[in-house]
N, C-alpha and C positions, 0 to 999 in steps of 0.2 A: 698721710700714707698714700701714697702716687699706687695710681694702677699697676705700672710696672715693677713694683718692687712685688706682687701678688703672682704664686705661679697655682695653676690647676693641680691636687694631689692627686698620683700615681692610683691609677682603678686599683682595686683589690683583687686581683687572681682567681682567691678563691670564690666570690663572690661570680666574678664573669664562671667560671667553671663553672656553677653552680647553676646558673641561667643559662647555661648551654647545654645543661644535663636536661632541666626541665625543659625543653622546644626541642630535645634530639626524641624524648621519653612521648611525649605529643604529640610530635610525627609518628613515632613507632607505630603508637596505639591509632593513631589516627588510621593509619593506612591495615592494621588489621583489623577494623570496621569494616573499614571500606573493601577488603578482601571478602570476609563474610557476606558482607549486604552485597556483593555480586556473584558467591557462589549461589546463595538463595535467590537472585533472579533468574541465574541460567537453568538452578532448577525448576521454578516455575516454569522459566519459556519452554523448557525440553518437552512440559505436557501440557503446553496453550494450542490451543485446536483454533483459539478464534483467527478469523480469516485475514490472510498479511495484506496491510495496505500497498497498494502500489503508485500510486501518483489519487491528486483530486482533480476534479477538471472543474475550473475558476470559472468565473461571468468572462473574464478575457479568454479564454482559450475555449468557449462553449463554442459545441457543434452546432448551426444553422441546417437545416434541412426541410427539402418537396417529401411531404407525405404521400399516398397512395393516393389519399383523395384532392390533390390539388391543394392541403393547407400547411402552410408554415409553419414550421414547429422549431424546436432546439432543444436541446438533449436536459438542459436544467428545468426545461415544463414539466419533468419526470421526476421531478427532486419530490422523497418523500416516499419513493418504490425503491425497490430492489429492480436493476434492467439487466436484462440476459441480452447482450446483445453480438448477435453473427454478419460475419462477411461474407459478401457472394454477388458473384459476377452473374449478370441476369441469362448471358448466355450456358453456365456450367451450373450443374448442382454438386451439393456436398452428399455423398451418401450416409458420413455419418454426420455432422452436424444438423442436419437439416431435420433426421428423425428424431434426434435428443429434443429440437425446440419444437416440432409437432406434440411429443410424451409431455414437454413443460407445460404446453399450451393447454393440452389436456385437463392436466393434474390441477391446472392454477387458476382454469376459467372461470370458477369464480373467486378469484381470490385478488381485487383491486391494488393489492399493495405489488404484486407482480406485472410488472411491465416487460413485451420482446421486441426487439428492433432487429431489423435485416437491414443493414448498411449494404444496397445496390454498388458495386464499384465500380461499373461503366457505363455510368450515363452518359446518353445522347443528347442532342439540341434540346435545350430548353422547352421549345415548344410543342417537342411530343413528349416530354420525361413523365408529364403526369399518366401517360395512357400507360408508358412503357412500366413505372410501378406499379400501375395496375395489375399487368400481364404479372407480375412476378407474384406479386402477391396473392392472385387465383390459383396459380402453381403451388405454392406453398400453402394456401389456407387460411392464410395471414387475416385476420378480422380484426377490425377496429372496434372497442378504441385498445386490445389487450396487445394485438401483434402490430407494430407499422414497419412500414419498407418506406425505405428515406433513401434520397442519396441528395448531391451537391456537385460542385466541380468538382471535378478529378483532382487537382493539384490541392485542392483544402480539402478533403474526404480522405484522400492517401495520406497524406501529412498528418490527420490530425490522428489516425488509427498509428499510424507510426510512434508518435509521439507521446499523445495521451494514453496510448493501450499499451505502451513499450511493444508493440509488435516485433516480433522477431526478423519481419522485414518490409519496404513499403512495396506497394501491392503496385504488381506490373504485368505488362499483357507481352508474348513474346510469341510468335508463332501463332497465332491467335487462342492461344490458351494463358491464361489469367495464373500467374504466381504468388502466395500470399499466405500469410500467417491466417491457417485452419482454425487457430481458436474460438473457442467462444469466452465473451469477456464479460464482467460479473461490474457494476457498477451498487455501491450500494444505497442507503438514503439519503447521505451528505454526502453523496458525490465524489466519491472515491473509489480507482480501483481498484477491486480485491482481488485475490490468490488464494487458494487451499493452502492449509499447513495441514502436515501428517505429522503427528507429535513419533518419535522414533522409540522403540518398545525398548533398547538400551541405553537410553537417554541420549542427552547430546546437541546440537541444536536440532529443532525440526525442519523438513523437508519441504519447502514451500513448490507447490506445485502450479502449472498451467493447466488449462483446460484444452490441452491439447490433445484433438482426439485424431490426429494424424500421426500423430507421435504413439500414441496409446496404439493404434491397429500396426504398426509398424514392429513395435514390439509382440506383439500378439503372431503376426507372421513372422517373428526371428526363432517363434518357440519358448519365447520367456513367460511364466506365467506369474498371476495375484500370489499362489499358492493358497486361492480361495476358489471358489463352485463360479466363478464368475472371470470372464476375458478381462484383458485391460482395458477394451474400451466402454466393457459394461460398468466394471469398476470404476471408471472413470467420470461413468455419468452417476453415479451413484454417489461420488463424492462433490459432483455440481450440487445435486439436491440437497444431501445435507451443507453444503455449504450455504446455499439459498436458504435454507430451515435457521441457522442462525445469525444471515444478516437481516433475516424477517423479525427477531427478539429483539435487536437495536433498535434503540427508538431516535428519531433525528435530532442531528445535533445536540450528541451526548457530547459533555465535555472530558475530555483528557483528563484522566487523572496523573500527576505527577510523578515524575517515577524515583522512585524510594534513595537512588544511587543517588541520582541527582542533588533530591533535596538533603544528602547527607552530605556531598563534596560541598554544599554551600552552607551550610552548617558548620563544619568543618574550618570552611575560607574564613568564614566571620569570628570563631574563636580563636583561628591564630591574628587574626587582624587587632583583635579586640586585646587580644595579651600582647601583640605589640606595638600598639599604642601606649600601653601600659608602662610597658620598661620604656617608651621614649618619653613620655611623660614625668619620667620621674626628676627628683629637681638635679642639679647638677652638683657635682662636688665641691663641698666650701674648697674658697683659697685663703690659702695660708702666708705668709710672710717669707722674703729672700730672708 
């Protein structure tokens, strides 16, 4: 009996239907897990209070920086604190930033795992910058080793507040008044920046907030209130602190736990893959005779 006198029998209809009902019924179910397992994480997220990450700042992208007292430092010798850290041109003061990290400096003076940094943003010749952060730092009150005033060249000091802090814009001098994102920016112990999240009291996603206490007094002078005993910008600082209260619970380099969706879409992949392997494996239909 020659090969070709053998032909392949005709699949069974009802059998393909059959197998097509099971991997249509699969998906069905598949994808209303997966409906479920993401309506329970948006509810969770709608009441996550813990603070939104915003960028980490890597051994490549670490800030170099002249301390007050003439020694070099870099923003990762800090790994292990929570850092509060503000912008500010040596010649302008902030009226409000500048009191929030006096109250921090206060509250936290002994508290080691709080670190403040004053990022100076126009520094002069090298040769006098160590006096000139001095002067800034007698202004402010800044003592080491809790508060330091640092700065660096201007073109990597602006760049890297841009970049690493997402500043809302790079800091520029124009008329000899200094332009620049007012906030103050929150680094935690693995080196990440944070944001406020306000969980929203009708659920929904939460409100991730800046420390922005120029924006806060802005609104304060449009007449819009908390609709609590406190301004926006008191309110404001009020949610720095407790946001500082809970990246001090973190302990460094906590690992990522997995997120639930995820490990269900791969779950998921591998039992349709697994079932179809299955039906490709199966053996092939005898052949029969012309």
């Amino acid at each position: 009996m020659a090969y070709e006198d053998l032909e392949p029998v005709t699949p069974d209809p009802k059998k393909l239907r059959w197998t097509a009902f099971i991997l249509i019924l699969i998906m069905i179910l598949g994808g209303v897990v997966i409906l479920k397992a993401y309506e329970k994480r948006s509810k969770e997220a709608s009441n996550d209070n813990r603070p939104s990450f915003v960028t980490r700042i890597s051994e490549r992208k670490d800030l170099v920086f002249l301390r007050q007292d003439g020694e070099q430092k870099d923003l990762l010798s800090l790994k292990g604190k929570v850092v509060v850290v503000q912008c500010l041109p040596s010649n302008q003061d902030d009226i409000l930033t500048t009191p929030a990290m006096k109250r921090l400096a206060e509250k936290y003076a002994t508290n080691g795992d709080v670190a403040m940094v004053t990022l100076m943003l126009d520094p002069g010749p090298s040769e006098g910058l160590k006096n000139q952060l001095e002067q800034v730092a007698s202004k402010l009150g800044a003592n080491l080793p809790q508060w330091i005033v640092a700065s660096n060249e201007r073109p990597t000091l602006h760049k890297f507040i841009k970049n690493e802090f997402k500043a809302n814009l790079m800091p520029y001098e124009k008329d000899g008044v200094w332009n620049y994102d007012r906030s103050l920016f929150l680094i935690d112990k693995n080196r990440h920046v944070r944001k406020a999240v306000i969980p929203q009291k009708r659920g929904g996603v939460p409100y991730v907030a800046s420390f922005d206490f120029q924006q806060a007094q802005k609104w304060d002078d449009d007449g819009l209130t908390t609709k609590t005993e406190y301004s926006n910008v008191e309110q404001l600082e009020i949610l720095l602190g407790q946001t500082i209260e809970v990246l001090l619970t973190e302990k460094p380099e906590v690992a990522k736990k997995k997120n639930p969706a995820t490990v269900l879409y791969v779950g998921l992949g591998f039992v349709l893959l697994f079932l179809f392997l299955i039906f490709k494996s199966k053996r092939p239909a005898p052949l029969t005779r012309l």
